[in-house]
Each structure stands twice: as C-alpha cells, then as structure tokens.
C-alpha positions as CSV (number, residue, x, y, z in Angstrom):
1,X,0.0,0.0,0.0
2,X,1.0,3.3,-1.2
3,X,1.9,6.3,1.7
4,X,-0.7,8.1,-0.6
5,X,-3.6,5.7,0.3
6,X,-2.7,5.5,4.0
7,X,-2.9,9.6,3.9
8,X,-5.4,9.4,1.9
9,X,-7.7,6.6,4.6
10,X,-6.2,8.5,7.7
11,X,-8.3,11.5,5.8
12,X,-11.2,10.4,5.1
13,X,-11.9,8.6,8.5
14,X,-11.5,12.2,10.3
15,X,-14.3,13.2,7.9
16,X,-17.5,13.4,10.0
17,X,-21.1,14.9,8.3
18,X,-22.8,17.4,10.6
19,X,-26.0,19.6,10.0
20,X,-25.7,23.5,9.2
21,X,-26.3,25.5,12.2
22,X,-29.9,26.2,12.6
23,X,-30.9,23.3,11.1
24,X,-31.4,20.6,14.2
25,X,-34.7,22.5,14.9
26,X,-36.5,22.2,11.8
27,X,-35.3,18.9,11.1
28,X,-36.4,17.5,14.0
29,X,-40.0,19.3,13.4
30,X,-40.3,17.5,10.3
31,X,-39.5,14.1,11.2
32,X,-42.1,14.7,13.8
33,X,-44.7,15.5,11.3
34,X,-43.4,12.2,9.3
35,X,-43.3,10.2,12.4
36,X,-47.2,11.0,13.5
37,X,-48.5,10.8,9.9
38,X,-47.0,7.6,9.2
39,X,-48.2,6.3,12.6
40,X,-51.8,7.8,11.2
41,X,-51.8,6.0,7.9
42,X,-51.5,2.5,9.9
43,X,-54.0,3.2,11.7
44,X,-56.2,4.6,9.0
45,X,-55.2,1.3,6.9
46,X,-56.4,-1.0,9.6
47,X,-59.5,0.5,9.9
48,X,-60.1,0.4,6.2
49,X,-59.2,-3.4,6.6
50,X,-61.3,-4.1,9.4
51,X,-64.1,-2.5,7.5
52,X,-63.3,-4.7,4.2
53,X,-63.5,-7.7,6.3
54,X,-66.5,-6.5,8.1
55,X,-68.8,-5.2,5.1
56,X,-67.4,-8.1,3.1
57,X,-69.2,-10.7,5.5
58,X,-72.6,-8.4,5.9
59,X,-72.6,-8.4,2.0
60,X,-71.5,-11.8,1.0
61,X,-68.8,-10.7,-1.0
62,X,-66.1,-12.9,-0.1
63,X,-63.5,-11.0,-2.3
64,X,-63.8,-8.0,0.0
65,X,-63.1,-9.9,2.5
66,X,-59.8,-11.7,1.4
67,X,-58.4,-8.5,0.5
68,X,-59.2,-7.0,4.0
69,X,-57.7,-9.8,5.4
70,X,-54.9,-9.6,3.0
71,X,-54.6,-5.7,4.1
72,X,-54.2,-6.4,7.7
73,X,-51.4,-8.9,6.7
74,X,-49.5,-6.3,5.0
75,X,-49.7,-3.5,7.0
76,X,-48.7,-5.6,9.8
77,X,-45.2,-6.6,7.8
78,X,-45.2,-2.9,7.1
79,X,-45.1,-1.8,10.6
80,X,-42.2,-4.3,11.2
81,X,-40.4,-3.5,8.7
82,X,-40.9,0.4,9.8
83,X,-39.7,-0.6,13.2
84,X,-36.7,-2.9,11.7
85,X,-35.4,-0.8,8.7
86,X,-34.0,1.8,10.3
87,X,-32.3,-0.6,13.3
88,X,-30.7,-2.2,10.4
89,X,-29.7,1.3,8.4
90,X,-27.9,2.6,11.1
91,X,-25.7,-0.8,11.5
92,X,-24.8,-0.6,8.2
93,X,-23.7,3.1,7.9
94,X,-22.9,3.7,11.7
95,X,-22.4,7.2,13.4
96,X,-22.5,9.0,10.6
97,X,-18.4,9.4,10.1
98,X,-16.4,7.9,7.0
C-alpha cells in the first residue's frame, strides 16, 4: 500500500457529516410530522381493513373480505419493517463518520 492511500484513509476517516447550524430544529419538526403521519396512515389502513372484512361478511362478498384480510397482513409486515429498517440502516452506515 501506497503512503498516498494510507494519507489518503487516515483522511477520510476524520471526515465526520454534521448539520448547518440552525438546522437541528427544523429537522427535528419535520420528522415529527413524518413520524405522527406515518403512525396515522396504519392506523387509517387497519381500519379500512377491518371494515373490508367486516362489510365483506354483511354483503357476501367474499373477495372484500380476502383483500381486507390480505390488508391487515400487510400493514402488519409494514409496521415491522418500519420498526426494523431503520435498526438495520444505522448498523450498516454507523455514526454517521467515513
């Protein structure tokens, strides 16, 4: 190895990403938004599939149901995955440094 690539990897680990000053605040404020809306949409999706399942029995249409029941399945795997994802992004990239 080169005495230009060790420079050049002692470098780039000192490198560290940080946020403009100022910007904590509203970037925080946003991901709150994000955060409750998201947390809103499940539970606006449930109920949707509840009520698939529910006016698919009162009206004998079976397909209604299968596709609320097929609904609550998925939004299910989507809420672990919303709770997993982001575990498994910040393994991969760490604290944020090179």
């Amino acid at each position: 190895m080169s005495t230009l690539t060790v420079h050049t990897i002692a470098l780039a680990t000192k490198v560290c990403p940080k946020a403009p000053p100022g910007a904590i605040q509203p970037t925080n404020q946003i991901e709150g938004y994000v955060l409750w809306g998201v947390g809103i949409l499940f539970g606006i999706s449930v109920i949707v599939a509840i009520g698939a399942i529910i006016a698919g029995r009162v009206f004998g249409m079976p397909h209604a149901s299968k596709v609320g029941v097929i609904s609550v399945v998925v939004v299910f795997i989507c809420a672990v995955a919303y709770l997993v994802l982001p575990g498994m992004v910040n393994g991969i990239l760490g604290n944020g440094c090179i």
